[in-house]
Every structure is written in C-alpha cells, then in structure tokens.
BASEKE-583131 format. One record per residue (C-alpha): residue in one letter; x negated, y negated, z negated. Coordinates in pm, whole numbers, plus 50000, padded with zeros to 5 digits. Layout:
N
AXYZ ...
This chain:
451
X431605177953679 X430635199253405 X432375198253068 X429865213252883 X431065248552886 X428805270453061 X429005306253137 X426225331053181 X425095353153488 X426265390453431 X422485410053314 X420085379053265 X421515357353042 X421395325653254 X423755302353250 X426035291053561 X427205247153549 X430305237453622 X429265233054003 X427895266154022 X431085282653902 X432985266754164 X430735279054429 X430315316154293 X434185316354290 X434715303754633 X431865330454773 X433865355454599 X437015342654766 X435265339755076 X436745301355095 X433035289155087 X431715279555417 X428135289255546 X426465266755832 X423825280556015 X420555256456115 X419405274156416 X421045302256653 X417945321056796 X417305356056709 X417825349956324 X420145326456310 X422505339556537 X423165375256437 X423525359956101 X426615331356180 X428495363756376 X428065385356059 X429185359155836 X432485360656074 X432785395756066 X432675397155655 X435805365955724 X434045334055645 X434385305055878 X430995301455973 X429455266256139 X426585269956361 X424175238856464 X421495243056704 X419845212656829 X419335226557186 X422705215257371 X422295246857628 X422765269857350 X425465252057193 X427535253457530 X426595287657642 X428365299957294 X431455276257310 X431685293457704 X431665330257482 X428215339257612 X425135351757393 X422025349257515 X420505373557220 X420475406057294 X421605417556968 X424725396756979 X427295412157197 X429825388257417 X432495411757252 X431175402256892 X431245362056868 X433395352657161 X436415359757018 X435635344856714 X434645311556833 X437455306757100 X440215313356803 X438135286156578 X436985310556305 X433225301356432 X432375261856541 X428975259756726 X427615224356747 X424955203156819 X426065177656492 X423905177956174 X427135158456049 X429085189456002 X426905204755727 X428955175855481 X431615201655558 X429055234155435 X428705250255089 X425945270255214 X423185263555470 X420885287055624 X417985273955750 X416805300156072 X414495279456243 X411095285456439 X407715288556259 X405015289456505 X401345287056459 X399335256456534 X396545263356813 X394105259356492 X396225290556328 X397765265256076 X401145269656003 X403485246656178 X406435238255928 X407655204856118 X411005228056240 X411475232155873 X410865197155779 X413225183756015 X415905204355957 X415165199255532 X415685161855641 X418675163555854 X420035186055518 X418855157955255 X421075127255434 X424085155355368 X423715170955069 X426185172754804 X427045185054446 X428295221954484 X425905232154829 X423475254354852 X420555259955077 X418715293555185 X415495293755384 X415285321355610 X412255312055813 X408975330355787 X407045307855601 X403455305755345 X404505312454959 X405385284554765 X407105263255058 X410265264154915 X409825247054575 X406735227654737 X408045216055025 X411575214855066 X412595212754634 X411155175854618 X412585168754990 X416675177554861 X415585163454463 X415545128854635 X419315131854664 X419095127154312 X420585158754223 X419565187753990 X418425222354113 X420215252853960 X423065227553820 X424495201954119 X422645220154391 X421005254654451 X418145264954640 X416615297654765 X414185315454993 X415935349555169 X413005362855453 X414575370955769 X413425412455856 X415455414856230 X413755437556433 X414855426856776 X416525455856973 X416375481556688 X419405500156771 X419715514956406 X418925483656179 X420435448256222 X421165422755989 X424235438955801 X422155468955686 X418805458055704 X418405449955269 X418395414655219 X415445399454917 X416555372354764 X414205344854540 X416095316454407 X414405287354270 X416525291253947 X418685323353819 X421755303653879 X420105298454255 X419545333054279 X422465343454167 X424255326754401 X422885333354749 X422935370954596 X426665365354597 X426645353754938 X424565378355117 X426265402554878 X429645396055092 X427745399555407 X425155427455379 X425175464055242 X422195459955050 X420635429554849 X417455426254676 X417025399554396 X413645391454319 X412075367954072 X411515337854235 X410805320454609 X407385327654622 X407635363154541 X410185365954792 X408305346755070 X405165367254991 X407415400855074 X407945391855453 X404175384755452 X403105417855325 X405325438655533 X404025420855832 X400435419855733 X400705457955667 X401545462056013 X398725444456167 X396035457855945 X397315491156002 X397555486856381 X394445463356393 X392455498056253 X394555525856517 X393365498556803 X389525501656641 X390435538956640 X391325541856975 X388505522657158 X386165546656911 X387795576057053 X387205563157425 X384085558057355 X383945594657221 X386005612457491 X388275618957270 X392265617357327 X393475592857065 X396965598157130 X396725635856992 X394415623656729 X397245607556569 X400425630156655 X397965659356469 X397325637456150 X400915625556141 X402045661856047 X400755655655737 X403835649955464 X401685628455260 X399385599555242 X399495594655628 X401835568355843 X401135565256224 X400495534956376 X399955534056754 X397395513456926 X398515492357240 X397795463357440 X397935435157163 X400885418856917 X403985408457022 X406675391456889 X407535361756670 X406185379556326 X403265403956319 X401105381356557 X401875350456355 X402875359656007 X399475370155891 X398105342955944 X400435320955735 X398945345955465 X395575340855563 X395865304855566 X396985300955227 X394485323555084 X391875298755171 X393555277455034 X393085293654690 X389725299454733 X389885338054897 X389015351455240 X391245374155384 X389015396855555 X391065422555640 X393335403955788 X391355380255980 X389515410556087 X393215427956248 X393895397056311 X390385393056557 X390705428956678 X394445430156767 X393835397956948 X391025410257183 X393475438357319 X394675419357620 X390805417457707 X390005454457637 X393025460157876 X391715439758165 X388145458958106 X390395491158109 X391855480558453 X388385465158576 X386615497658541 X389305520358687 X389695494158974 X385415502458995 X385925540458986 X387755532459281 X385815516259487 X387325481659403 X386845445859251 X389635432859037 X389075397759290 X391525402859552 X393055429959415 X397105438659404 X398005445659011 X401555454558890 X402245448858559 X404645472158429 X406655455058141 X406525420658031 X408145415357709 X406565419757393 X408505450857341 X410535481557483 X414125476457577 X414755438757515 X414215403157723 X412055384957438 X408785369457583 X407095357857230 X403755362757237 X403915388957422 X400445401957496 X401395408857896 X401415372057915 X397745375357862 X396875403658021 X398525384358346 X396515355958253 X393125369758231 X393935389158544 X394875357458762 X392005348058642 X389535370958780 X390955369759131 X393395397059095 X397345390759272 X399805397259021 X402875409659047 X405285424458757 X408585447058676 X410455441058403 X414195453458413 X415075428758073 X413355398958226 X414345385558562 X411795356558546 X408425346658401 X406335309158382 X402875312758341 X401095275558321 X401245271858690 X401805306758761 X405805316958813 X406975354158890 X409425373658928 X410435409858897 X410235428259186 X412005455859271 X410975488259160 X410365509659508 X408175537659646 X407235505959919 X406925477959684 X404635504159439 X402415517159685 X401475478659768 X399515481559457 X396245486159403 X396885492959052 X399605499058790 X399285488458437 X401735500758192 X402235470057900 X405455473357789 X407245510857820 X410775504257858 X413035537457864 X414705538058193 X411525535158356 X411015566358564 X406895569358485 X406235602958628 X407775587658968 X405795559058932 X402605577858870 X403355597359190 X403765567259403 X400495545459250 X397125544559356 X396095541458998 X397525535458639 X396235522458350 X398675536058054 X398505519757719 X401455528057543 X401185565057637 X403975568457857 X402695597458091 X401825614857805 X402045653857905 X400985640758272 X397195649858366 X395645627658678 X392615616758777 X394625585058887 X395645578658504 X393335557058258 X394505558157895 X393965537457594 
C-alpha cells in the first residue's frame, strides 16, 4: 500500500499511488499481464499483438467454439493469421479460455465485446454490463480496465465507474479505469491494430497514464485525450462522418439518375480537386458493425440532452432505404426486359458487407435478398469469402461461379465487389446486371443498370 510518497506523471503534474507505480513499472517491464474480454474482430487482433510486443496475454471468450478453435491453432478472423497466434498459444505465451476466474490473474483487462442496437435503435450495453460484472467479483488493488467497445459518451464513468467502485476501491489510486475506441477496419490490408493510432481517455491522469503505457508497448502511435467521454465521442464522430457523408453521395446519386447523369464520373471529376473535397461513394446500404450502428448511439444520446440530430437521423433514414432503391433498380431493369421480379432467377453477386473479407454484419445484401424473396424472386448468391448464408427461414449457399450456372439467371446484381471477381466475364455471360458499386466501370451495355 501506499506510504505516502507519491510521484508525478512526466508533463501534467499528476501524481501516480503506490499501486499505480507498481503497475506503470511492470507495463514497462512487460511483466504485467493483459486479459482480453472477448476474441471477435477487436478483441482478437488485439490479445495476438499483445504477444507479439512479449506479454503473456489471457484471452476469455464466453462462446466455448471459439475458445477451442484457438487452443486447436485456428483463427476464424480474417485478420488473424494461423501463422500469427498458433504458435503462441501452443508454447503457453497466450491462454484462451472460457473462465472469468482467470482475470484474478490480469493487471489489465480489455473489454472487446459486442454493442449492437436494440430493434428500437437504443443502444444495447447488456454485453458490457455483463462482462463489467464478471470484472467486479475479480477486481483487485493494482488492475486496470480499458473499454474498447463502441459505446454512447459518458458510459464509462456512468456505467461501469460505480459498477467496479462497489469493490470498494478508489479510481486513479487502487484501481484504474479507461475508455480506448476500437478503429479496426476489417480486411484493410495497410492498417491493423499495431499502426492504426490508438486515443486514449482515462477516467483520471494516473488512469490515463497508464493504459497510455500499455498501448504505448503495443502500438506505434497513441493518442491521450482528456477524459472518457472525449475519447468515446471520437469513434462516434469518425463514424458519423462517414454516414453523413455517404448518406448525401447516396442522395447524390439517385439525383443524378433521375437526371441522366453518370454519378460515378460526377465524383472521380470533383475529387481532382486538392482541396475542400473528399469522395465518398454511394452503394447499396451500410455494412458492418460501426457506421450502420454507431450513429445512432450518437443520436440517441443527443435526445437525451435535449437535441435532434438531424443530420444524422436523416443519413441515417437515407442510407437505410438503399437495399429498397436496389430492389426498385433490379425491378425496373427486370421490366425493361420483359419480366416480373415474381418468379424470377436473381444472383446476388457478393454477400458480405464488404470487399475481400467473410464478415456478414449488417450487411445490406442480407436485405436486398430479403426484400427480393419477398417479391417472388429465386435467389441465389456468389460469394468467394462466404461459403454459407441463414436468412430467417431462408439458407443458401454459394454457387459456383460458371458460364452455365450464370446464364441461369435472369439477373445479376453486383452488392459486394470483391477483387478476383472476373466482372467483364460475368457481364458477357448475364442476361442483365444491376452494378452498384461500379465495377464495370469503363464497360458500356445496354444489359448494365448503374447506381
């Protein structure tokens, strides 16, 4: 326990307790510990990194599949290679587990779990919650604990501060808490989680100061930031940024449709401006865990306070209703043809939310399938990074990319463009293509219907 001496952090002028000293010097040894609450597509990358920079990582997931996938060496992330964590769990260096009693062992917990949206676009926290009370029945003087998850501002000290307090311990002196936004971009083959720069809001200097230390052994680049909510509002804005601005592109394009005019040049011309212009693209709705969802955690809280978020419930409305402009897309190309979309054969080219990786959340191809089974239309889809696909009752699977199998269709509707994906070949085989990521771009047929 503390003796009363204190010693302050290098620039501010805080102070660091007795308990804090002996964490900052075993981060600094790399004798510290980090566990790991939840290996999906944050949490995962993360525990292997930690490894890499020589900790001796603990991972707890409370999905036993998971758990004994890793302990067999397999990832099931893309961004996690066999060759990368394998090793390093079969030589002991990394435990994966499904016990919560193995954080007693932890000096620092990251908290990568799932926040989804309610159907009512509330935020659903309960992942956090549970995992904040699995922590509290563990936590000891010396630990510290980071949350990672995409979250509203203020969580942190609202939510989980008085959840660990009840321990009976004392923030910033026996125990240390802080808010760190995860920014993976799934399948981004330039930024991952080493280089991607890391923000950092600690509930307390000493807080901060610490989990700077500790992503500071990790990642190239961290970013310390005044406190949790500043740092949880960061994640929002970069996310909400990308919905307004690709809410207003969609708006553009369906103006431009409207117009006869070729969105898609529209916005390669502009973009050779060098200032005061960023292209966004429009497509067939949001994808992912955080653009679709994240806004809305912003949204939420603003009415909270009292203000309507108009521009983002308005993205948030028009980025929503691209699955449906889609199906109109297909509907009237399937008329210009001579055809109903009842009883008609539609392949749906690409089924994850994005090119070049096997991740199904929220991807807007789910709808598009499921406003197309349910006008009439047979469904079929290819997808080279997902083998399989549940729909409610509905279950596909990929089908083989041939000049036969291709010509069966009555239509072909580019969702997803991933790159080794032959389009021009599958524009010559199809009756008729709908493109809405621009894939044939340079291509000029009467059987092609753009965005």
């Amino acid at each position: 326990m503390s003796d009363g001496r204190n010693e302050k952090i290098a620039g501010n002028g805080a102070e660091l307790s007795e308990w804090a000293k002996k964490l900052e010097s075993r981060l600094i040894n790399k004798e510290a510990r980090p566990a790991v609450v939840g290996l999906g597509y944050v949490g995962l990358p993360l525990l292997t990194e930690f490894a890499k920079a020589g900790f001796r990582p603990i991972g707890i997931d409370a999905n036993p599949e998971k758990v004994r996938l890793l302990k067999e060496g397999v990832s099931y992330i893309g961004d996690v290679s066999t060759e990368d964590i394998a090793p390093a769990i079969k030589s002991g260096q990394v435990e994966v587990t499904t016990d919560f009693d193995r954080l007693k062992d932890a000096d620092t917990i990251d908290i990568c779990v799932p926040t989804p949206l309610r159907k009512t676009k509330d935020p659903d926290v309960s992942y956090i919650v549970a995992a904040a009370d699995e922590i509290v029945k563990r936590l000891h003087p010396g630990q510290m604990i980071i949350l990672e998850s995409t979250t509203y501002p203020g969580t942190t000290e609202e939510l989980l501060l008085p959840t660990f307090t009840k321990a009976g311990l004392s923030v910033g002196e026996e125990f240390f808490l802080a808010f760190s936004p995860e920014r993976v971009d799934p399948g981004n083959p330039v930024y991952n989680t080493k280089n991607i720069p890391k923000v950092v809001g600690g509930v307390t200097p000493a807080c901060t100061h610490l989990a700077s230390l500790l992503f500071g052994s990790v990642m190239e680049n961290v970013v310390p930031v005044g406190s949790t909510s500043i740092a949880e509002m960061v994640k929002l804005l970069e996310n909400t940024f990308r919905s307004v601005n690709i809410g207003l592109v969609n708006e553009i394009a369906m103006l431009c449709d409207r117009m006869k005019i070729d969105v898609w040049e529209v916005i390669e011309a502009a973009a050779t401006k060098p200032f005061g212009f960023m292209p966004f693209y429009p497509g067939p709705g949001l994808g992912g865990h955080c653009i679709p969802i994240d806004p809305f955690y912003l949204s939420w809280k603003a009415r909270l306070t009292g203000i309507e978020a108009r521009f983002i419930e308005l993205a948030g409305q028009i980025n929503g209703a691209m699955p449906d402009y889609v199906a109109n897309k297909i509907t009237a190309a399937l008329n210009s043809n001579k055809k109903a979309v009842n009883g008609s054969k539609i392949l749906v080219m690409g089924i994850a939310y994005k090119a070049d990786i096997d991740d199904l959340r929220e991807s807007p191809a789910l709808d598009i399938v499921r406003i197309l089974d349910g006008l009439g239309a047979s469904v079929d889809y290819h997808d080279p990074f997902v083998d399989k696909m549940e729909l409610g009752d509905l279950k596909l699977s990929s089908i083989d990319l041939t000049a036969t199998n291709v010509r069966k269709f009555d239509l072909a509707v580019i969702v997803t463009a991933h790159q080794d994906v032959d389009y021009g070949w599958l524009l010559k085989e199809s009756q008729l293509i709908v493109d809405t990521r621009n894939a044939l771009k340079g291509f000029a047929d009467p059987k092609i219907t753009r965005l």
